[in-house]
C-alpha positions in Angstrom: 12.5 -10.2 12.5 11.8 -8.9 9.3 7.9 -7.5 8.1 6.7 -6.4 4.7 5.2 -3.2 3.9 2.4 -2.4 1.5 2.1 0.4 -0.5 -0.9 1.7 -2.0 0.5 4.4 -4.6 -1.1 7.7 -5.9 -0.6 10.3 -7.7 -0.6 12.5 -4.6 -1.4 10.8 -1.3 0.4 7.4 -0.7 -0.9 4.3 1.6 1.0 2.6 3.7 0.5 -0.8 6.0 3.0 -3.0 7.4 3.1 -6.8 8.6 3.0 -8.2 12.2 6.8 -9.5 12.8 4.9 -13.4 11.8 4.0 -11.6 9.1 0.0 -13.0 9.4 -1.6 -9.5 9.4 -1.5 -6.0 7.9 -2.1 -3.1 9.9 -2.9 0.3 9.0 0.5 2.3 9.1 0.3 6.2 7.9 -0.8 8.0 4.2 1.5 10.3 3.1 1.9 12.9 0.6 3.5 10.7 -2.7 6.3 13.7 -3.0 7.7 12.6 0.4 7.1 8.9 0.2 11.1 7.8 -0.4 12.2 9.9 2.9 9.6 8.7 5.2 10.6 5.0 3.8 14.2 5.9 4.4 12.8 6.0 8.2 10.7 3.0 8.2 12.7 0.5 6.4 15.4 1.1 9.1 13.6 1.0 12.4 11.0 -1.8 10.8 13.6 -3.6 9.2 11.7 -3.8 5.7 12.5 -7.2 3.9 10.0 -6.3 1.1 7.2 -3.7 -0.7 4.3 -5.2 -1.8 2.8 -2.3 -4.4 -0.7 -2.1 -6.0 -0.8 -2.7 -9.8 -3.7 -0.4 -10.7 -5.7 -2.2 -13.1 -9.3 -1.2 -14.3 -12.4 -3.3 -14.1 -11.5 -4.4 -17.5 -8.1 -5.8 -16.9 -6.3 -3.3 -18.6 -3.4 -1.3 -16.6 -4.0 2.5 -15.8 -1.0 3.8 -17.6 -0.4 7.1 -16.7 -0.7 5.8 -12.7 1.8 2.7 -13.8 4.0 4.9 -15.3 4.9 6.7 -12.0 4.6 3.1 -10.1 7.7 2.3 -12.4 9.8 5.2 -12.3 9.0 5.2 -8.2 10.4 1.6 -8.7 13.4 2.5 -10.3 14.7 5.1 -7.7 13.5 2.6 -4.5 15.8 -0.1 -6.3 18.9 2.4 -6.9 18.6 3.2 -3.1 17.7 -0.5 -1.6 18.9 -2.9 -4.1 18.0 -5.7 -1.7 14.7 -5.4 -0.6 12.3 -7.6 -3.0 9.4 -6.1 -4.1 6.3 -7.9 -5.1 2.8 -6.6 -7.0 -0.3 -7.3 -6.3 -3.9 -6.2 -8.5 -5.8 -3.7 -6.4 -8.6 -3.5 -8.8 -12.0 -2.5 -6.2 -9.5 -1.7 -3.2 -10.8 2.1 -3.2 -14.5 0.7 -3.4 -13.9 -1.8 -0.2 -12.0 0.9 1.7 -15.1 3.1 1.3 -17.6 0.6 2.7 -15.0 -0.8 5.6 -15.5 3.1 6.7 -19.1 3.0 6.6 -19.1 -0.2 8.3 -17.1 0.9 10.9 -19.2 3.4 11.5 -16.6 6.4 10.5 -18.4 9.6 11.3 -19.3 11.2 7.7 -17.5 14.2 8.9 -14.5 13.0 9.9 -15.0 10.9 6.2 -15.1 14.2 4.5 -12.8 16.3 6.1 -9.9 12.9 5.9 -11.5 10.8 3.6 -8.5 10.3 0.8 -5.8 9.8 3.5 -8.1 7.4 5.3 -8.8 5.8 2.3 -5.5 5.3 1.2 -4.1 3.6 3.8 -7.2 0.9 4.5 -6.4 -0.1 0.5 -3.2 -0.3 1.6 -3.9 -2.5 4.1 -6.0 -4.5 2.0 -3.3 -4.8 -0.4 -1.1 -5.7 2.2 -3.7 -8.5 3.4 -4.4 -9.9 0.0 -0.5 -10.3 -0.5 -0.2 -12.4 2.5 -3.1 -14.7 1.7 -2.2 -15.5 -1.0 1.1 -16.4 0.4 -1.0 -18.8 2.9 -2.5 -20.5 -0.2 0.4 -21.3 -1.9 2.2 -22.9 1.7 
């Protein structure tokens, strides 16, 4: 079966999460440096069998699109399409995911250490999860 993979993009770290094969829940998967995201895809859309991305649309408290960020969304767009013209991808806002990430660490009780010394890659991927999450609910509303 297929799964769905989210994708939290940055400027330099990347999150990623991926679906259950029911695709019901997102897990956690990796964060990655955004300079090597299309080769470790290359690995995971073969081995996971990657029907679709799900990528944030990075939209400020007021609605209106970060640019610069969207910019590089697009163009990462682009390339993923020439390469896999047949995997779908979807967007979803992820407007406060950076802002829930940080207090699902401190709820879980990360140790502020281990927060500081891995707190952007750790970050990364929990929005990306989120992301992920927020995707398929919304599919379950719609059903």
């Amino acid at each position: 079966m297929s799964k769905i993979l989210g994708i939290d993009y940055g400027k330099i770290m990347t999150g990623l999460s991926i679906t259950d094969q029911n695709k019901i829940f997102a897990f956690g998967l990796d964060s990655i440096p955004t300079s090597k995201l299309m080769f470790f895809l290359k690995s995971i859309i073969f081995h996971e069998k990657i029907e679709k991305l799900v990528i944030g649309l990075p939209k400020k408290l007021n609605n209106e699109i970060e640019f610069l960020l969207e910019k590089k969304i697009q163009k990462f767009i682009k390339n993923f399409k020439k390469v896999y013209p047949s995997i779908s991808i979807e967007r979803i806002d992820e407007r406060l995911t950076s802002k829930i990430s940080t207090q699902s660490m401190k709820l879980i009780k990360i140790k502020s250490k281990k927060r500081k010394k891995n707190r952007k890659k750790i970050l990364n991927k929990i929005s990306a999860t989120i992301i992920l999450q927020s995707y398929l609910l919304k599919l379950e509303k719609i059903k």
